[in-house]
Kinemage of the C-alpha trace (Angstrom):
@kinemage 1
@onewidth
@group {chain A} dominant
@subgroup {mainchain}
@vectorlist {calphas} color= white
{ca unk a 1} P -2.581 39.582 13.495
{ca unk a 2} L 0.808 41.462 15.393
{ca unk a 3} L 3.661 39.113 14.698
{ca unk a 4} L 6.575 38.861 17.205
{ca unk a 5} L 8.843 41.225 15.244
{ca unk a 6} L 6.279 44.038 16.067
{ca unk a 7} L 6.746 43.286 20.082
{ca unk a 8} L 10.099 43.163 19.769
{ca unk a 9} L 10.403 46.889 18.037
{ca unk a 10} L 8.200 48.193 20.606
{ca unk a 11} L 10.203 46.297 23.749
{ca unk a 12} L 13.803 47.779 22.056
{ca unk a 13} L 12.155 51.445 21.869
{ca unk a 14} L 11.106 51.595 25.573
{ca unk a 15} L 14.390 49.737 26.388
{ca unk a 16} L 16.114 52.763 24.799
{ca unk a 17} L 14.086 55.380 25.807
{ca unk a 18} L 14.365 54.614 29.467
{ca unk a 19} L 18.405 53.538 29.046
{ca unk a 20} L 18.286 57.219 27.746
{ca unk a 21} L 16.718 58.938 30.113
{ca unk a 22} L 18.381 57.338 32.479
{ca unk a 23} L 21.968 57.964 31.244
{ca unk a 24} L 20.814 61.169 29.944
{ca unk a 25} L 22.117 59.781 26.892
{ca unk a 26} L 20.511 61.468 23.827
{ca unk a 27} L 21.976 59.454 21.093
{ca unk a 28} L 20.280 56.512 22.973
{ca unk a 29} L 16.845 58.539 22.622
{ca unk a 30} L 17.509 59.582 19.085
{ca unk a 31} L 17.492 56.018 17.886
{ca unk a 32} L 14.016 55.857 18.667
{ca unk a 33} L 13.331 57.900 15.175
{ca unk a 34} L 13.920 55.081 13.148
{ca unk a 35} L 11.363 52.936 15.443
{ca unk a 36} L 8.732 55.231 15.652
{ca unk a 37} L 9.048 56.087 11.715
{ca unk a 38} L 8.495 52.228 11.082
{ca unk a 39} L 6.195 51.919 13.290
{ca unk a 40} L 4.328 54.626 11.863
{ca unk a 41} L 4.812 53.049 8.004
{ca unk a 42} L 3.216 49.558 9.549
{ca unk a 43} L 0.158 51.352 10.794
{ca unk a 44} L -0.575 52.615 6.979
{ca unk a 45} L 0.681 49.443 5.328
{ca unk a 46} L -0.277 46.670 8.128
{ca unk a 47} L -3.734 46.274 7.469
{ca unk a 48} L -4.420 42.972 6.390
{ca unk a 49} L -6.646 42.542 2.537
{ca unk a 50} L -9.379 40.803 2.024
{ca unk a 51} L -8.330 37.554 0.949
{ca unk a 52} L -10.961 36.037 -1.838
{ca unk a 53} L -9.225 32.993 -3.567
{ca unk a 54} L -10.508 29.880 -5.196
{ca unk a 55} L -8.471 26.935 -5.267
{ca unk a 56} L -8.980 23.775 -7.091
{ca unk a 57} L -7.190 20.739 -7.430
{ca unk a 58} L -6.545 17.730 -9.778
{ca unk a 59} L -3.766 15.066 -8.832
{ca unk a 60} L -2.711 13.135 -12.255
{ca unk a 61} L -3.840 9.857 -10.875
{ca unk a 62} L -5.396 9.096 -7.268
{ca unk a 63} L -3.463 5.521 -7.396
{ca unk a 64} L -0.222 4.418 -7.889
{ca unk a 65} L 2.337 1.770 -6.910
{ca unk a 66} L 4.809 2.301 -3.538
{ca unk a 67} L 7.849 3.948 -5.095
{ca unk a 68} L 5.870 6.104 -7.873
{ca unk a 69} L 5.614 9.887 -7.649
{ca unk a 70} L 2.155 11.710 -9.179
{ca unk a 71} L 1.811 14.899 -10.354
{ca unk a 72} L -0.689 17.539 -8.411
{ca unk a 73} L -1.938 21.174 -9.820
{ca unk a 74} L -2.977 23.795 -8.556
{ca unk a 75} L -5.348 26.109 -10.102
{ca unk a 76} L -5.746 29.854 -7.946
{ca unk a 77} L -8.420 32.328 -8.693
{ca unk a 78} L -8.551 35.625 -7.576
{ca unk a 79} L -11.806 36.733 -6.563
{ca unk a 80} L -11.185 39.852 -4.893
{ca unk a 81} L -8.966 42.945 -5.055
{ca unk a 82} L -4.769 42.376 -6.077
{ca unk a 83} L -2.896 41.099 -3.440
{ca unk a 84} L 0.701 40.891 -2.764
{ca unk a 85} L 3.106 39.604 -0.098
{ca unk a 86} L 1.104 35.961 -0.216
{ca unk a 87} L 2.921 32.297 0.500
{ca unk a 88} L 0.969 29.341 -1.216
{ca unk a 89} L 1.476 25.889 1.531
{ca unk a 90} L 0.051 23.492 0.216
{ca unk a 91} L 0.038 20.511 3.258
{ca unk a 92} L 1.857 17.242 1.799
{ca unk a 93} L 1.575 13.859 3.647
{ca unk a 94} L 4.569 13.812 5.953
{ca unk a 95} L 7.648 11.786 4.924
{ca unk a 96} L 6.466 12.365 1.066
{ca unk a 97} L 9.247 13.934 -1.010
{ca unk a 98} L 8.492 16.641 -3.694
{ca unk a 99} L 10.706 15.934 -6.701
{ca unk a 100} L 9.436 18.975 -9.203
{ca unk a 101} L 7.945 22.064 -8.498
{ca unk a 102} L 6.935 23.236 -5.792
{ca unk a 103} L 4.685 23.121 -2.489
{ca unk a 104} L 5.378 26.045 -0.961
{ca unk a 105} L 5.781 29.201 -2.974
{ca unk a 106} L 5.250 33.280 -2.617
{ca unk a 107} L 2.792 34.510 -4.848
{ca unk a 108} L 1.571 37.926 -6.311
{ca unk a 109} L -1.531 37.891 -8.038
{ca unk a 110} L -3.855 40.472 -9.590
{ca unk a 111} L -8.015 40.519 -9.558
{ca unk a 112} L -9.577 37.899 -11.647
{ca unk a 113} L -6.317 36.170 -12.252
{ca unk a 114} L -6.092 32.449 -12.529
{ca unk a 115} L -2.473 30.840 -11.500
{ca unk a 116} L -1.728 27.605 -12.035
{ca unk a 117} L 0.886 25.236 -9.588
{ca unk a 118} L 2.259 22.051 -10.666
{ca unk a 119} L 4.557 19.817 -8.801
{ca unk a 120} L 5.584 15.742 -8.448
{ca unk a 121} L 5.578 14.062 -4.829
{ca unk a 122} L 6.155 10.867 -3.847
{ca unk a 123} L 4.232 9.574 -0.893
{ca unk a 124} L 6.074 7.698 1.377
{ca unk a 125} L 4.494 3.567 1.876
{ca unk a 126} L 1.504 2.352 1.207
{ca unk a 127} L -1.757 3.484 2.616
{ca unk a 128} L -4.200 6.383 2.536
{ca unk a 129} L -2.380 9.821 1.799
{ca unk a 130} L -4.059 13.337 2.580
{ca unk a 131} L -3.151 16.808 0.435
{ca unk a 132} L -4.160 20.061 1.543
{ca unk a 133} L -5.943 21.789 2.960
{ca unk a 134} L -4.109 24.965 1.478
{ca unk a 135} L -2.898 27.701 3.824
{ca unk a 136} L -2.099 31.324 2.056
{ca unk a 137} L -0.066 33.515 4.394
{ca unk a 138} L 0.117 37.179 3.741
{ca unk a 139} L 2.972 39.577 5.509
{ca unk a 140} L 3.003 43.566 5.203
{ca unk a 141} L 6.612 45.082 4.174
{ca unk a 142} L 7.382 45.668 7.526
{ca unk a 143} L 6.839 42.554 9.140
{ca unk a 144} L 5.025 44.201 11.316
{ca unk a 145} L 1.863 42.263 10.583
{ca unk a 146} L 0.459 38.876 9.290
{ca unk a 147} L -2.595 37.101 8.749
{ca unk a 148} L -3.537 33.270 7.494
{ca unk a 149} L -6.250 31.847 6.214
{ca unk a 150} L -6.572 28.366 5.795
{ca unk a 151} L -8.758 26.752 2.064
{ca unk a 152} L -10.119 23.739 2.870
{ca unk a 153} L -9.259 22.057 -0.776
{ca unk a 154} L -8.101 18.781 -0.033
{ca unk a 155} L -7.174 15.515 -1.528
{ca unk a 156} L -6.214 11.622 -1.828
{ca unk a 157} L -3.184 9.495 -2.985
{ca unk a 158} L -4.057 6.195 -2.426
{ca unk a 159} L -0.604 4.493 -2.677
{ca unk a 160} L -0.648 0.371 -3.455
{ca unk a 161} L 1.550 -2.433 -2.158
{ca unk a 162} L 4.228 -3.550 -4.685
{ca unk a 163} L 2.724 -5.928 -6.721
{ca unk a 164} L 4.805 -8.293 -8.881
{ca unk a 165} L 3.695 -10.545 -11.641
{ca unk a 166} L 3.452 -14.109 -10.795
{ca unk a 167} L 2.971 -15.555 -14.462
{ca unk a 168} L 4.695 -18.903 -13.700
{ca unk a 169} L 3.619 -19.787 -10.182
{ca unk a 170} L 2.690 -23.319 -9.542
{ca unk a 171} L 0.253 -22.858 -6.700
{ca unk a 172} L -3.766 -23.906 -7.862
{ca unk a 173} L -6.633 -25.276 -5.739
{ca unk a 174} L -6.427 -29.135 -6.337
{ca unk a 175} L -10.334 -28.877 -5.244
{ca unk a 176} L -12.273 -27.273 -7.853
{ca unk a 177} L -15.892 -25.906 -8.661
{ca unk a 178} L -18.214 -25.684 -11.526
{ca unk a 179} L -17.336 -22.462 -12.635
{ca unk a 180} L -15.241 -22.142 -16.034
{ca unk a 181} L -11.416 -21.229 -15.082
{ca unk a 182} L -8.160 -21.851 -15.745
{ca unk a 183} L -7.405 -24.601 -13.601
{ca unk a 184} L -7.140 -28.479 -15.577
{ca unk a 185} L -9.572 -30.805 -14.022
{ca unk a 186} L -9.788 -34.848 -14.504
{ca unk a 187} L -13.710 -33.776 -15.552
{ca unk a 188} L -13.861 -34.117 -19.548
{ca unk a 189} L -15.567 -30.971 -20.965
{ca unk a 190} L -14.553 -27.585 -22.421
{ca unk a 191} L -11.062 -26.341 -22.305
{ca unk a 192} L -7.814 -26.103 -24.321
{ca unk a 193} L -5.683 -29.412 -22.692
{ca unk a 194} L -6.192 -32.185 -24.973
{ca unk a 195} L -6.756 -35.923 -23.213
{ca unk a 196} L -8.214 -38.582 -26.054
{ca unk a 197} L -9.801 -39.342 -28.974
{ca unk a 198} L -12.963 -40.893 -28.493
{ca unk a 199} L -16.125 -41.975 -31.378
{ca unk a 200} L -18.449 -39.189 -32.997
{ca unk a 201} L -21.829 -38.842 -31.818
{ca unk a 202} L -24.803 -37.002 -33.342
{ca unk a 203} L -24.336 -33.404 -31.866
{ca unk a 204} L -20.845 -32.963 -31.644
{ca unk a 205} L -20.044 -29.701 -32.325
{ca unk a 206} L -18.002 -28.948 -35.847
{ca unk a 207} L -15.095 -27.387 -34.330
{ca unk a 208} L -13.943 -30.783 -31.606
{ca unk a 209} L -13.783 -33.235 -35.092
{ca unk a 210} L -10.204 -33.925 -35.785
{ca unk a 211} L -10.063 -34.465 -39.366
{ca unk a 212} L -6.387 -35.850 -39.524
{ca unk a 213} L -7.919 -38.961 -37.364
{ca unk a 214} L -11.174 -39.318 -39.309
{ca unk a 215} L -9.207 -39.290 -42.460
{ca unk a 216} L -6.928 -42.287 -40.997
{ca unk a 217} L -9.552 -44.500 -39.286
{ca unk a 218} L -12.152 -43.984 -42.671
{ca unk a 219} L -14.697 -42.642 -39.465
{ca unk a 220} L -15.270 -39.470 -37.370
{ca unk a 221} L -13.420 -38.672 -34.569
{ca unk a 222} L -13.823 -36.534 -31.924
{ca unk a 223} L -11.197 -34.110 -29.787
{ca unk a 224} L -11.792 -34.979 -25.994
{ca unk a 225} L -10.589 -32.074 -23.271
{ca unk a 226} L -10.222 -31.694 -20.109
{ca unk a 227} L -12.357 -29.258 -18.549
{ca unk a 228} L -11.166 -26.236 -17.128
{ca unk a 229} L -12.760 -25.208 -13.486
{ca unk a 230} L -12.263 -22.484 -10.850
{ca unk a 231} L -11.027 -22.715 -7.206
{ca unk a 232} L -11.277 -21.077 -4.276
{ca unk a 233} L -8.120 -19.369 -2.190
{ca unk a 234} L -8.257 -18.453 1.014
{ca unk a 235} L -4.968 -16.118 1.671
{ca unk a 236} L -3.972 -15.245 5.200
{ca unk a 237} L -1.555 -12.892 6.573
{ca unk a 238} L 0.023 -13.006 9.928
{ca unk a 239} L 0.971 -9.362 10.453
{ca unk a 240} L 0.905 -9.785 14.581
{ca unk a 241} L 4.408 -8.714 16.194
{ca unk a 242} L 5.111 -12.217 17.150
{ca unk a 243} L 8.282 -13.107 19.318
{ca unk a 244} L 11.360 -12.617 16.472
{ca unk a 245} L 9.322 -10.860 13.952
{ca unk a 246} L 10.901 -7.510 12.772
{ca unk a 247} L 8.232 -4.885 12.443
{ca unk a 248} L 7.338 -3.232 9.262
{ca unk a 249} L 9.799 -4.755 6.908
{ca unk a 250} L 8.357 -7.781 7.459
{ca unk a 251} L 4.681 -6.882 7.389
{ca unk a 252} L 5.303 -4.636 4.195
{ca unk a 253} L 6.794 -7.807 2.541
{ca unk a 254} L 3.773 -9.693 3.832
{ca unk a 255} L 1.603 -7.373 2.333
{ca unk a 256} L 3.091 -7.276 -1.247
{ca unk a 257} L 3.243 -10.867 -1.317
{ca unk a 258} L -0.996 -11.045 -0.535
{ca unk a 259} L -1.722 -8.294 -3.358
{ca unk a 260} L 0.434 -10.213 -5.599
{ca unk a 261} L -0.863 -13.765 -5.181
{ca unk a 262} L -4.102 -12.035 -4.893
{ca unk a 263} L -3.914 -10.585 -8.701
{ca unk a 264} L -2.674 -13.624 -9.858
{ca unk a 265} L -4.960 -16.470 -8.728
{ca unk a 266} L -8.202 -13.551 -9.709
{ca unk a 267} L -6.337 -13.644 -13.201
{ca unk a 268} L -6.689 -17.161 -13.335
{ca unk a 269} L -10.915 -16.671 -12.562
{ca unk a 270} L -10.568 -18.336 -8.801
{ca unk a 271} L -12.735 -17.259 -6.082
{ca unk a 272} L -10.206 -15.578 -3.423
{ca unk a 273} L -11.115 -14.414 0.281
{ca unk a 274} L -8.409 -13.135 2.823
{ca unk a 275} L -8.228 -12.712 6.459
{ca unk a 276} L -5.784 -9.969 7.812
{ca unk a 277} L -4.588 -10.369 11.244
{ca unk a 278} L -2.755 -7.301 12.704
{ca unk a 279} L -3.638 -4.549 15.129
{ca unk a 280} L -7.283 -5.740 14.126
{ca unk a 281} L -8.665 -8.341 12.288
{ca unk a 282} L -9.927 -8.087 8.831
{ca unk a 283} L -11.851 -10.527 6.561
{ca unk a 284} L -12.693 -9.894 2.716
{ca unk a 285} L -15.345 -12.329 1.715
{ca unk a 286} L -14.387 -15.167 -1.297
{ca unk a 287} L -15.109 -13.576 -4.396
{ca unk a 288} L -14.529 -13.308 -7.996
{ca unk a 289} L -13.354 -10.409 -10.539
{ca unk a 290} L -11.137 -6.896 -10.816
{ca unk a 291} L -13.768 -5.342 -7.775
{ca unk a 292} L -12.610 -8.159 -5.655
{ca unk a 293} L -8.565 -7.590 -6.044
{ca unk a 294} L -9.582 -3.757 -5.009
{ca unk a 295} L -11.178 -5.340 -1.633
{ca unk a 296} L -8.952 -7.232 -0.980
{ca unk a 297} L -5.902 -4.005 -1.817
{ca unk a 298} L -8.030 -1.546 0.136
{ca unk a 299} L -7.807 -3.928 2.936
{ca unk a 300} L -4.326 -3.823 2.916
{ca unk a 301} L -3.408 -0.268 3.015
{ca unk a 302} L -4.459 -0.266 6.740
{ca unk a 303} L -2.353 -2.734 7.735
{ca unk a 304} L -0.584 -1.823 10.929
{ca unk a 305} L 1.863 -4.470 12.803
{ca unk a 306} L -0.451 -5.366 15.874
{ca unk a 307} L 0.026 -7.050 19.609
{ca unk a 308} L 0.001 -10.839 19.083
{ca unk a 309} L -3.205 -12.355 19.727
{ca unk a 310} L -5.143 -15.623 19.716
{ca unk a 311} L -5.877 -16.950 16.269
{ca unk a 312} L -9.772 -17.274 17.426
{ca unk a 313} L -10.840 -14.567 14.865
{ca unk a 314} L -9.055 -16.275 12.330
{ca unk a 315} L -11.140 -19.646 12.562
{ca unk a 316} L -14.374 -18.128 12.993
{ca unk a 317} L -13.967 -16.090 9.539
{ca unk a 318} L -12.908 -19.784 8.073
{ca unk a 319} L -15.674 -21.191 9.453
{ca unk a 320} L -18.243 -18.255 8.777
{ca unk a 321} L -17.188 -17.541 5.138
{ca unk a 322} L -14.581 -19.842 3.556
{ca unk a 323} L -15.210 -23.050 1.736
{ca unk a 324} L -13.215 -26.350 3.443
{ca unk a 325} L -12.532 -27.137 -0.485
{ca unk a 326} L -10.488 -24.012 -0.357
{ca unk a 327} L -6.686 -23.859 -0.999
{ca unk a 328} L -5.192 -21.982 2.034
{ca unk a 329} L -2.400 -19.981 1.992
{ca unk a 330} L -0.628 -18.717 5.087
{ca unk a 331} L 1.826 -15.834 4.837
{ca unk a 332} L 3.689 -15.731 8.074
{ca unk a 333} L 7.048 -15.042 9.472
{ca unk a 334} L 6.250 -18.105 11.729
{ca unk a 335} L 6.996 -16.195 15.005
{ca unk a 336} L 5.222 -18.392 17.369
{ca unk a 337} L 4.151 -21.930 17.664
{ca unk a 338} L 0.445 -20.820 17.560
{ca unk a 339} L 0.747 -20.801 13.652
{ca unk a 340} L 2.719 -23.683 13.431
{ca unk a 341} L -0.374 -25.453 15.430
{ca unk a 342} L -2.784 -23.272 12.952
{ca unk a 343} L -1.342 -24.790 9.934
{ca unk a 344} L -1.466 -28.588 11.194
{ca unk a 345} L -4.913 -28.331 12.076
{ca unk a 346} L -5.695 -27.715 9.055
{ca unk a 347} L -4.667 -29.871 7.206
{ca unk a 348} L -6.000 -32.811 9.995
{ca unk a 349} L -9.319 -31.204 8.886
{ca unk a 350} L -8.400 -31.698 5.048
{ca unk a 351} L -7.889 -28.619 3.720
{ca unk a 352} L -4.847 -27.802 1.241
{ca unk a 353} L -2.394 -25.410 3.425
{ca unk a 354} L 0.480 -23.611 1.928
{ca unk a 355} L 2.583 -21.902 3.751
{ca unk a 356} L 4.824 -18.811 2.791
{ca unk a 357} L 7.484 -17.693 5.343
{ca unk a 358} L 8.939 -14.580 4.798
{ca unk a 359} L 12.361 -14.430 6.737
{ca unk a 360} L 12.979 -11.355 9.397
{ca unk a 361} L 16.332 -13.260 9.761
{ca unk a 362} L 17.400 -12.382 6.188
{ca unk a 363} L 15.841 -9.029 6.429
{ca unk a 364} L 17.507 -8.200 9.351
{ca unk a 365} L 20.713 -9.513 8.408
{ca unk a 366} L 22.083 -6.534 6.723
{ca unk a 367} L 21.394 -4.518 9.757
{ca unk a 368} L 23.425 -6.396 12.091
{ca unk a 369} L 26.864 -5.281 13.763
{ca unk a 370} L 29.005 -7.970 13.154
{ca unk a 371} L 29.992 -9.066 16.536
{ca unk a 372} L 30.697 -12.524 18.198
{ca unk a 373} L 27.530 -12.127 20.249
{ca unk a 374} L 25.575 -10.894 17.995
{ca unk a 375} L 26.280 -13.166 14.921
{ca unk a 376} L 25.876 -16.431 17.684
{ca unk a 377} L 22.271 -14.896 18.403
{ca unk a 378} L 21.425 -14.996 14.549
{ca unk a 379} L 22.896 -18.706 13.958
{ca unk a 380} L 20.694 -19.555 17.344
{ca unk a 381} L 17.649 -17.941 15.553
{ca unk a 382} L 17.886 -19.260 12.268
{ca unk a 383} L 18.539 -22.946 13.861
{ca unk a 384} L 15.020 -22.344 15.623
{ca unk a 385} L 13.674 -20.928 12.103
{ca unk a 386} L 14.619 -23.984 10.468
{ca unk a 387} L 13.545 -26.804 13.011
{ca unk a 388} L 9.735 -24.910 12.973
{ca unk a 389} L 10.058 -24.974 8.875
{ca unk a 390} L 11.183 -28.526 8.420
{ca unk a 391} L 8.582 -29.521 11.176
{ca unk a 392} L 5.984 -28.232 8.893
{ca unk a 393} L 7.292 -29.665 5.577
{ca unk a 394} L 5.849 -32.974 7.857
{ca unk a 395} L 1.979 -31.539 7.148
{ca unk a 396} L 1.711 -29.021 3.895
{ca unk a 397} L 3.818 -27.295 1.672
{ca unk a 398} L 6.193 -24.586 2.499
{ca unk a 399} L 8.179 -21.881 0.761
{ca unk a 400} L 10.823 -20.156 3.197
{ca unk a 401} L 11.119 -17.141 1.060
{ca unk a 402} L 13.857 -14.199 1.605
{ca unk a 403} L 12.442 -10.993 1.489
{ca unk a 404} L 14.985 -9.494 -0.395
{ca unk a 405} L 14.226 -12.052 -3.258
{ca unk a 406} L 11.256 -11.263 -5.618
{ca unk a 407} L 8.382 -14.013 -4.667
{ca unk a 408} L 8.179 -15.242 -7.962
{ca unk a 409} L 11.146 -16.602 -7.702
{ca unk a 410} L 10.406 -19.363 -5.040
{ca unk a 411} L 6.603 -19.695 -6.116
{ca unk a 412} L 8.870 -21.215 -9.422
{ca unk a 413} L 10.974 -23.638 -7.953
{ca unk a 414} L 8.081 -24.825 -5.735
{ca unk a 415} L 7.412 -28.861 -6.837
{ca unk a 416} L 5.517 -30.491 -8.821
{ca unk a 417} L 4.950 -27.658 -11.470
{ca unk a 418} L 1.091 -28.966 -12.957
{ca unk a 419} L -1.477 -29.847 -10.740
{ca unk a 420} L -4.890 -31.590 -12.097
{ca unk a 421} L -7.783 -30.473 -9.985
{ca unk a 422} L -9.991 -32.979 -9.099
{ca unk a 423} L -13.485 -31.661 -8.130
């Protein structure tokens, strides 16, 4: 392929050749030497190789939290004859930074020689990020020519929400089912959480005899427990660009907060489902285990603030595929009355609701000007916020959580710290 800097050459000779004539100028015409000699060197050296590379790549781990930076090689074979004058791009996610190494890089390399590329990028957000493909440029010494050919080698960071350990959050399903968990139930049975002595029978296993007892009463005795059950959760997140809400900050603080209750209450061997309202809606059925926290995650990456919308597709997935018996949790920066109306009839139809209100006023506070107008706006805002939050406290539980606070925080000082399940 001609590159510009060969038209240019050519349109500065005739320019001077026909200034020269013109002028009868011969100095003019005598620069032409140095033209036509270059030219001359770009028709020998301009022709472009044969370009016979094999690239290969391996990324040091294809998931990772926001924040964290991965390593990526790049392993080049030469398959055909030496070639010089190459640039290596290799095509990075846009907005990702490259801390070591890297991306883009001239290369000389001889036949059968293997290269190897290393650098560190950190993607930018959560989501689905795309490497490659890999471009390899080649220019002649004059500039005169170029060619590109593009290796489609390619590649995927999958980047996480921030997820934050939850270890003393108070939240459980006061509804519980048969399966073993970690929630305490009223049910006598196997678990750790002692609740009376009681007579031995014939049967009683070995282990449940408390000795110190038998030894006192002249009889055996037996260790009663309660029994420890699993719930379900249903989590959903209001990601819709309601009236007030702030955009991504919110939503991204949204999101971390569902993968993080999400790990935790899947710890604790509950059955959790969530329903995803944004640009679209999107429902991960109730289930149990590590697969289901990787559902529910891979949901989340394609989170996008959306239009506001009715809440229809949210009651027809609680309908379709969640249990009544569930423990609902509502992550919402309460933007409208529709969830306000959401959460009460809910709990008119029985269901456990909590309700966890991120805050765009505190996120957005930092961002503000400062002026008499402006502050009188946020006061008028956060007196709406408040009335909506203390109307709910009326029906269910909720947490009006600052963004800029870690989540386990509030989920601590929530009340009433143990809660027996009742089945």
């Amino acid at each position: 392929m001609r590159s510009r800097a060969r038209a240019a050459l050519l349109l500065s000779g005739l320019f001077l050749l026909l200034s020269g004539l013109a002028l009868r100028r011969w100095e003019l015409i005598s620069l032409l030497i140095p033209i036509t000699v270059l030219l001359f060197l770009s028709l020998f050296l301009g022709r472009p190789p044969d370009i016979s590379l094999r690239v290969s790549r391996s990324i040091e781990s294809d998931r990772l939290l926001e924040g964290d930076s991965v390593w990526v090689e790049l392993r080049i074979l030469n398959q055909g004859r030496d070639l010089n004058f190459l640039e290596i791009v290799d095509m990075i996610p846009e907005g990702s930074v490259v801390l070591e190494g890297r991306s883009q890089f001239p290369l000389s390399i001889r036949s059968d020689e293997e290269i190897v590329a290393r650098y560190r990028i950190r993607p930018s957000g959560r989501g689905r990020h795309r490497l490659g493909p890999v471009e390899v440029r080649w220019t002649d010494p004059t500039f005169m020519y170029s060619s590109e050919t593009v290796i489609e080698e390619t590649g995927e960071i999958i980047v996480l929400p921030d997820i934050h350990e939850l270890k003393k959050c108070s939240l459980r399903p006061t509804k519980v089912r048969m399966h073993v968990g970690n929630i305490g139930s009223k049910i006598l049975g196997a678990g750790s959480e002692f609740y009376c002595l009681r007579g031995y029978f014939p049967g009683d296993e070995m282990r449940r005899l408390n000795w110190k007892a038998s030894a006192r009463r002249g009889a055996l005795v037996t260790n009663e427990y309660e029994s420890e059950r699993s719930g379900d959760v249903t989590i959903v997140l209001d990601a819709r660009n309601g009236p007030g809400a702030s955009g991504n900050g919110i939503v991204d603080a949204g999101v971390g907060a569902v993968a993080s209750l999400s790990s935790h209450f899947l710890k604790e061997k509950s059955r959790v489902g969530a329903i995803i309202m944004g640009d679209v809606t999107r429902t991960v059925k109730p289930a149990f285990g590590r697969r289901q926290f990787h559902r529910i995650v891979d949901a989340l990456l394609e989170v996008r603030p959306g239009e506001a919308q009715s809440l229809r597709g949210i009651w027809l997935a609680l309908e379709r595929y969640f249990s009544r018996q569930s423990l609902v949790i509502i992550i919402t920066p309460l933007s409208d009355r529709a969830t306000v109306e959401f959460a009460q009839e809910l709990v008119r139809r029985g269901q456990d609701v909590v309700v966890v209100s991120p805050s765009p006023i505190h996120m957005e506070a930092n961002r503000l000007d400062g002026s008499v107008p402006t502050g009188l706006a946020a006061r008028l805002a956060e007196v709406r916020r408040s009335n909506i939050v203390e109307e709910l406290r009326r029906y269910c539980q909720v947490i009006d959580w600052d963004p800029e606070a870690p989540l386990a925080r509030h989920l601590m000082e929530v009340r009433g710290s143990r809660h027996i399940a009742t089945r």
